[in-house]
KEVO-903539 format. One line per 10 residues: number of its first residue (from 1); their letters; for each residue x, y, z of C-alpha. Coordinates in Angstrom, 1 decimal, m for minus. Example, Ala and Ser with C-alpha at 12.3 -4.5 7.8 and 13.67 -1.06 7.14 Angstrom:
<recs>
1 = as = 12.3:m4.5:7.8 | 13.7:m1.1:7.1
</recs>
This chain:
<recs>
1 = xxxxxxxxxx = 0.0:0.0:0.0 | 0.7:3.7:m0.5 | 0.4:6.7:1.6 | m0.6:8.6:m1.8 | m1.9:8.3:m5.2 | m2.6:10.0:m8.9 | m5.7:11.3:m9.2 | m7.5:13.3:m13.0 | m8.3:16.6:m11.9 | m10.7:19.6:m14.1
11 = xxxxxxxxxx = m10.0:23.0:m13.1 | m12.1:26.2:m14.5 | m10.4:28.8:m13.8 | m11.7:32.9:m13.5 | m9.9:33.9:m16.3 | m12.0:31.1:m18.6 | m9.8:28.6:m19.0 | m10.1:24.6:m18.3 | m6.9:23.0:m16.8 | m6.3:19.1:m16.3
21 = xxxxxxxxxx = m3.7:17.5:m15.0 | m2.5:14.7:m12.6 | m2.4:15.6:m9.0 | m0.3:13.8:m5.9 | m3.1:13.3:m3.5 | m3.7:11.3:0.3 | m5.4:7.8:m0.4 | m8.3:7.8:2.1 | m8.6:4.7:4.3 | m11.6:3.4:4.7
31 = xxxxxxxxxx = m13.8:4.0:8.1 | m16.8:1.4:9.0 | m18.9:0.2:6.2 | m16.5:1.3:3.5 | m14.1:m0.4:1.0 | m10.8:0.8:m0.5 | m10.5:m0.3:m4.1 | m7.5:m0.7:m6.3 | m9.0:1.0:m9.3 | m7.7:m1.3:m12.4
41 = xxxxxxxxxx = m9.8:0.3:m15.1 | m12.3:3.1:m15.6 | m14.3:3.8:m19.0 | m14.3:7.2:m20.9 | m18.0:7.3:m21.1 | m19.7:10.7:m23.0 | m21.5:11.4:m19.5 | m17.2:11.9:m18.2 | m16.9:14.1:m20.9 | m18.9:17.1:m19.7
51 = xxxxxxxxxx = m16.7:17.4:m16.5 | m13.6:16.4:m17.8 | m13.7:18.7:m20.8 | m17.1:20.9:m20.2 | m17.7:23.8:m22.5 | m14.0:24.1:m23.6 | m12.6:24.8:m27.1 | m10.2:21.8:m27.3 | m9.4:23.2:m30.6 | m7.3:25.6:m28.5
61 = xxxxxxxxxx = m5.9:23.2:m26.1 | m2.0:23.3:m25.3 | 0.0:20.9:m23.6 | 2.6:20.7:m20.5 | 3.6:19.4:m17.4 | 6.4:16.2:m17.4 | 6.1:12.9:m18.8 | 4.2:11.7:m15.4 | 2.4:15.0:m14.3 | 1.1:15.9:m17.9
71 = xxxxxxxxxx = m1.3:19.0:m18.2 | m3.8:20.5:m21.0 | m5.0:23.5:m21.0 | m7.5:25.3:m23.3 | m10.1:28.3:m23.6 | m13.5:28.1:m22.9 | m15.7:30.3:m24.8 | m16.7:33.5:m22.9 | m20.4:32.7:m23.8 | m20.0:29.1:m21.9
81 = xxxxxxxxxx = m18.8:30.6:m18.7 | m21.8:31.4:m16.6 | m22.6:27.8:m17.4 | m19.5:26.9:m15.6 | m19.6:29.6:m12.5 | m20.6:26.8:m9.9 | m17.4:25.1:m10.5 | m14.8:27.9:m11.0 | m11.7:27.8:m9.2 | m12.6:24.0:m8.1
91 = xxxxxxxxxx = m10.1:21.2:m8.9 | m12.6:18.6:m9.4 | m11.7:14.4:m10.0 | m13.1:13.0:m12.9 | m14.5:9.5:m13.9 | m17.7:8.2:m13.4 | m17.5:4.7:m12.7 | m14.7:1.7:m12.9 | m13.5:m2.0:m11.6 | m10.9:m3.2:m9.2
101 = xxxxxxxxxx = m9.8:m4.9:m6.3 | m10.8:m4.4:m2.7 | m7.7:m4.2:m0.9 | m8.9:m2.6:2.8 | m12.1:m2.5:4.1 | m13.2:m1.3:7.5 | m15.3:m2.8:10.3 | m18.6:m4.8:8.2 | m17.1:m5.1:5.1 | m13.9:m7.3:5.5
111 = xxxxxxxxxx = m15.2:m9.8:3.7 | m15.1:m7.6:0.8 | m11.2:m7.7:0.8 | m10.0:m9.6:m2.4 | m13.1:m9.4:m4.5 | m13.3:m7.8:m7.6 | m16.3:m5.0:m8.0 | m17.6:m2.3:m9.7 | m17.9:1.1:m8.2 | m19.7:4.0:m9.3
121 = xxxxxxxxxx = m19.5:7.3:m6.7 | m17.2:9.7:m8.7 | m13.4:10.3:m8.5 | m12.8:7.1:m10.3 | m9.9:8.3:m12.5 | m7.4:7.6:m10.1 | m5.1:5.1:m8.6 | m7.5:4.1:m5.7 | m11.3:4.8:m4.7 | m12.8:4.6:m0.9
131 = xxxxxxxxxx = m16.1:3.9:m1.4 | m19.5:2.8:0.8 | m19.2:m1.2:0.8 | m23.1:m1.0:m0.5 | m22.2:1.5:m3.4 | m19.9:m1.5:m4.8 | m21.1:m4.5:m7.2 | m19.4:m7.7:m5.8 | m18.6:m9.8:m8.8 | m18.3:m13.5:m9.4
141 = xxxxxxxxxx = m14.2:m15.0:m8.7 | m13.1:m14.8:m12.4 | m14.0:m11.6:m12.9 | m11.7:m9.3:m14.6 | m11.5:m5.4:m13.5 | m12.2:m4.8:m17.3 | m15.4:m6.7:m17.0 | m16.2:m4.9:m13.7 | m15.0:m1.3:m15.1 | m18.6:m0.7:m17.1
151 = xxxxxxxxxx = m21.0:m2.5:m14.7 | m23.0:0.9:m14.1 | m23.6:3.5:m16.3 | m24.4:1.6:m20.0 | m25.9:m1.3:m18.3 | m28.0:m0.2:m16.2 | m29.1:2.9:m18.7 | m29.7:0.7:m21.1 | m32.3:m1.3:m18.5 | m33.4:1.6:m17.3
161 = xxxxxxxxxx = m34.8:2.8:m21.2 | m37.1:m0.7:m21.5 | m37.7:m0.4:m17.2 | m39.3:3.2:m18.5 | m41.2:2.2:m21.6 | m42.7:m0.4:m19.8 | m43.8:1.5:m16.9 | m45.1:4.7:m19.0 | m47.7:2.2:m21.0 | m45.1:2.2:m24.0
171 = xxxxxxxxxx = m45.1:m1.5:m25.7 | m41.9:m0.5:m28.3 | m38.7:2.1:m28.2 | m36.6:4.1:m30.5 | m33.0:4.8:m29.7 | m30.6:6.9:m31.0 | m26.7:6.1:m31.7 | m27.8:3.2:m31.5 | m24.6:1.2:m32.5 | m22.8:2.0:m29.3
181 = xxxxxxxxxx = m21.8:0.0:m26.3 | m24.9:0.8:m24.7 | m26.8:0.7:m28.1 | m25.4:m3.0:m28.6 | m26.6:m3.5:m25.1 | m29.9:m2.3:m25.5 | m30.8:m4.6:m28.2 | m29.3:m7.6:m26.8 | m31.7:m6.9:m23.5 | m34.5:m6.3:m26.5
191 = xxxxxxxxxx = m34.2:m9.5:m28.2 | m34.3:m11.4:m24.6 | m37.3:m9.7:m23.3 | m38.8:m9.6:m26.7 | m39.2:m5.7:m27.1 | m39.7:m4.2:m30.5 | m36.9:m1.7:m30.9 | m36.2:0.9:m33.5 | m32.1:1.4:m33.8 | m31.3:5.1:m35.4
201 = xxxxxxxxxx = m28.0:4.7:m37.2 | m25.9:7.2:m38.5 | m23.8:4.8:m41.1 | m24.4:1.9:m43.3 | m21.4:0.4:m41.3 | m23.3:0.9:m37.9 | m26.4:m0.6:m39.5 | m24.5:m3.9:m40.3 | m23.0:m3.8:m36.9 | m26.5:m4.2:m35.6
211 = xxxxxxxxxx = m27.6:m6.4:m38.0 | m25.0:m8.7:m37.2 | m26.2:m9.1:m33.7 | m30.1:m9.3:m34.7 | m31.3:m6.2:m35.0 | m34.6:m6.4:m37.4 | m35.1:m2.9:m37.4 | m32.5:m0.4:m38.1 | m32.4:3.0:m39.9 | m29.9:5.2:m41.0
221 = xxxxxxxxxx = m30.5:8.8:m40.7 | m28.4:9.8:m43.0 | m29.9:7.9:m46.0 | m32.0:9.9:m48.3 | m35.3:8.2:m47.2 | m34.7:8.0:m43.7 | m38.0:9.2:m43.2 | m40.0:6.8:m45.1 | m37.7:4.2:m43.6 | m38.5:5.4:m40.1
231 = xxxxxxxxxx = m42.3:5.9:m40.4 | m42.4:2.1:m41.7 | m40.1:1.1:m38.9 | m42.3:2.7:m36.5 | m45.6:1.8:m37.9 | m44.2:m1.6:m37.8 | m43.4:m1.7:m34.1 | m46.0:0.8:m32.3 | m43.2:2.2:m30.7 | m44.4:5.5:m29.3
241 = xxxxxxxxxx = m41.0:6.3:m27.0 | m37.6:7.4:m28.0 | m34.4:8.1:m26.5 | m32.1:10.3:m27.7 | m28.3:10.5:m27.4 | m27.6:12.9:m29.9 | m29.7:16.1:m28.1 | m28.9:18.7:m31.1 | m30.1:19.0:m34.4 | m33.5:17.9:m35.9
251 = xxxxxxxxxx = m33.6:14.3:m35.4 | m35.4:14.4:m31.7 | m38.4:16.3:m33.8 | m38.3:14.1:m37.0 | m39.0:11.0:m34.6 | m42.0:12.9:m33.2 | m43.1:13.7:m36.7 | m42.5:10.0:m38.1 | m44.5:8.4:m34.9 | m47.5:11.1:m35.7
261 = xxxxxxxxxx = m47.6:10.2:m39.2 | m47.4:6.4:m38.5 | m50.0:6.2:m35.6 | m52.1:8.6:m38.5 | m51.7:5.5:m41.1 | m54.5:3.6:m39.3 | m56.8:6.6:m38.5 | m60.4:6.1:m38.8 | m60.9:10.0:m38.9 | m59.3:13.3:m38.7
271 = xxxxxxxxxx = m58.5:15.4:m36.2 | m56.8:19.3:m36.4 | m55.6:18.2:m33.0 | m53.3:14.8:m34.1 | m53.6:11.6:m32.6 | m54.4:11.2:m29.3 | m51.7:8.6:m28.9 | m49.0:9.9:m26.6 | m45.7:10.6:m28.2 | m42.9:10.5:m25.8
281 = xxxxxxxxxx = m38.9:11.6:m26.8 | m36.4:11.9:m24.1 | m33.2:13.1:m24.5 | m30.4:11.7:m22.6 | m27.1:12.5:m23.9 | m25.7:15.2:m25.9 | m23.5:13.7:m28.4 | m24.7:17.1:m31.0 | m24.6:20.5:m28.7 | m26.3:22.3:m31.4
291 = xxxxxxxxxx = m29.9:23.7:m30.1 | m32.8:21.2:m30.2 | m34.6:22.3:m33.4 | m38.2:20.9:m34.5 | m41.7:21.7:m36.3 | m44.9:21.1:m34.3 | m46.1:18.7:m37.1 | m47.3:16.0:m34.7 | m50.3:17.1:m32.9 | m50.4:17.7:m29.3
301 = xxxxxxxxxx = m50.4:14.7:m27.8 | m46.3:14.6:m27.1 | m43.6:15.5:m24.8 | m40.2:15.8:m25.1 | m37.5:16.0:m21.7 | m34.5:14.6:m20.5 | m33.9:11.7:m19.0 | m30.9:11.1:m16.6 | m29.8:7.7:m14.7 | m29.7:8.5:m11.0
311 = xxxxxxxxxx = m33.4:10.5:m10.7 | m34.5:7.5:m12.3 | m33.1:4.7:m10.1 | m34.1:7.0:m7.3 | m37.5:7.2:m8.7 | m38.0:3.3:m9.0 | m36.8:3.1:m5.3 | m33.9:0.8:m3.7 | m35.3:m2.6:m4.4 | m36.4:m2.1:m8.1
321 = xxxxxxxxxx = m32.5:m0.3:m8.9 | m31.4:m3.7:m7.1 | m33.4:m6.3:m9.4 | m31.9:m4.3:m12.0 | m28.0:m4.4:m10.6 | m28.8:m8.5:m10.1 | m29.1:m8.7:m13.8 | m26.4:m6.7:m14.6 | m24.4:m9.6:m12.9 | m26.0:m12.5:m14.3
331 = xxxxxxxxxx = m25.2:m11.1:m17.1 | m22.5:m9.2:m17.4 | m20.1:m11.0:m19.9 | m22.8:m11.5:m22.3 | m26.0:m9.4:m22.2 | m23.7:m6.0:m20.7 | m20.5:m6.6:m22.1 | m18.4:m3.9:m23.7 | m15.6:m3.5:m26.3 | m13.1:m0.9:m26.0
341 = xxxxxxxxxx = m10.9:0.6:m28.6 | m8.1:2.1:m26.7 | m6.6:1.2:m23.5 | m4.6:4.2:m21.6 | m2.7:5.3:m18.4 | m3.8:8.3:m16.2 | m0.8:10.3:m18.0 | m1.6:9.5:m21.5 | m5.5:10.3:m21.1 | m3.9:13.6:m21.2
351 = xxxxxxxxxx = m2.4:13.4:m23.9 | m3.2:16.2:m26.8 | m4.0:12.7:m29.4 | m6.0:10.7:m27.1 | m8.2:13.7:m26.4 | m8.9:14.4:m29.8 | m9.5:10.8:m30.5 | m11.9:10.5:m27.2 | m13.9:14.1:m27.5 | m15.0:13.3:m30.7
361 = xxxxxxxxxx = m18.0:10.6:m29.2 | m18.2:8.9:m32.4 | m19.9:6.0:m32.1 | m17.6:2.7:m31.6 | m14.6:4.6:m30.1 | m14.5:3.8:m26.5 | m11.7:4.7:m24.1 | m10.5:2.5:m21.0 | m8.1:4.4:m18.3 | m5.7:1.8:m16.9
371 = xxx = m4.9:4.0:m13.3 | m1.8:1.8:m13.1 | m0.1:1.1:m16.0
</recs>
């Protein structure tokens, strides 16, 4: 054991600049109830991204430190500021979620000490991670820390989309990006549980990637009758709730539009109000920053939101969000498993070429911070 650790740090400054770097900081040992983990691996997931990076122009971004203390720094646009003001001046750890070893645990949890979990609490892009014992997801012996590092935030979004529909009276879903991690996930739970599911696309080559795992219905938005294609998809599969990763743009509006003008196909007469079917888009990521942009072309029976993880689980209560963590373990080699792209140490996470690579939240590019290596 060690007296200290590295630890990801995002600083906004006064002056309107974002600062990241590597900081020397006290491990904390854990008290009663808790668990010290040896943090192994932690995912770059698009929900890390807004703290890490925020508002900043990467474009601008300049690099320094040493070899083992690396630091970036770049401007943040003057007109993103007051979006940042809570957080000015406060060097903030990064990282959402990740896998590792219990190596200390205080009194109640000793028998945590060699097993291999997944934590989610925050601060998880460092070299070690005190957490609550009951925050952690004990996994089975065989485990890896890569298996463990993505137990949380895909998996149990992903379940919490179909836990929603389900719930809101909703028999099929849409999704967006839908040839991610959690997009692969989603159908895989779909299939199972034998849920209709519309996959948006944003490439022929992320349309065969779902068709190879058994998508039937998958749409690419940027085809020239992606309209048509969705309207049929959707009049297909009654789906009449979507969720939306990309946030910007037109798309969260054309899925209104094309799930008013399918539920309109079987109309027995007209109304100037639209269908009195319910028409439900939540958006949950923000993959396009660009302001939401749509037409009122689909009636007034509708909504569009946001939809975030934690209110959720919070809303379902502690024994649902635990029905929902047991599956993620039954499971979590096959139905939750994830594939990463690139596998990096704390140092070169900061490096000018990963964070290109990273920021750009293309769909299939998927980072995994090694705290250790």
């Amino acid at each position: 054991m060690t007296d200290t650790m590295l630890q990801l740090r995002s600083l906004v400054t006064a002056e309107g600049t974002l600062e990241l770097s590597l900081a020397d900081v006290p491990v904390t040992q854990p008290g009663p109830g808790e668990i010290l983990v040896r943090v192994e691996a932690s995912p770059i997931n698009p929900s890390d991204l807004g703290l890490l990076i925020g508002a900043a122009d990467m474009a601008t971004a300049k690099a320094g430190g040493t070899a083992t203390h690396p630091t970036v720094s770049a401007a943040i646009p003057p007109a993103y500021m007051r979006a940042m003001a809570a957080r000015v001046g406060e060097s903030m750890p990064v990282g959402n979620e990740g896998g590792g070893v219990v190596v200390a645990a205080g009194a109640g949890a000793e028998a945590l000490v060699g097993k291999t979990v997944g934590v989610i609490g925050g601060a998880m892009y460092a070299q070690f991670r005190t957490v609550r014992a009951q925050d952690a997801l004990v996994l089975p012996e065989g485990t890896s820390s890569e298996d463990a590092a993505s137990c949380f935030v895909n998996p149990l979004t992903a379940l919490g989309m179909t836990e929603t529909m389900r719930r809101e009276g909703h028999k099929a879903l849409v999704h967006t990006a839908a040839a991610s991690n959690l997009g692969q996930m989603l159908n895989r739970i779909c299939i199972a549980d034998g849920i209709p599911l519309v996959n948006i696309v944003r490439s022929a080559e992320q349309a065969k990637v779902l068709h190879d795992i058994g998508a039937t219905y998958v749409v690419d938005s940027t085809a020239p009758n992606f309209m048509d294609a969705l309207t049929d998809a959707l009049a297909a599969t009654g789906a009449t709730i979507a969720f939306d990763a990309i946030g910007g743009g037109k798309l969260a509006g054309q899925i209104l539009t094309a799930m008013e003008i399918a539920i309109n196909r079987n109309a027995k007469e007209y109304s100037r109000y639209g269908s009195t079917t319910h028409k439900q888009v939540y958006i949950y990521g923000g993959l396009n920053m660009a302001p939401t942009e749509f037409n009122r072309g689909f009636g007034m029976a509708w909504s569009m939101g946001g939809w975030l993880l934690f209110p959720f689980l919070q809303k379902i209560g502690a024994a649902d969000a635990q029905k929902l963590r047991d599956r993620v373990v039954a499971e979590l080699k096959t139905t939750f498993a994830s594939h990463y792209t690139a596998r990096v140490s704390l140092a070169e996470a900061l490096s000018l070429d990963a964070i290109a690579d990273y920021n750009r939240r293309a769909t299939g590019t998927k980072y995994l911070i090694k705290p250790h290596a």
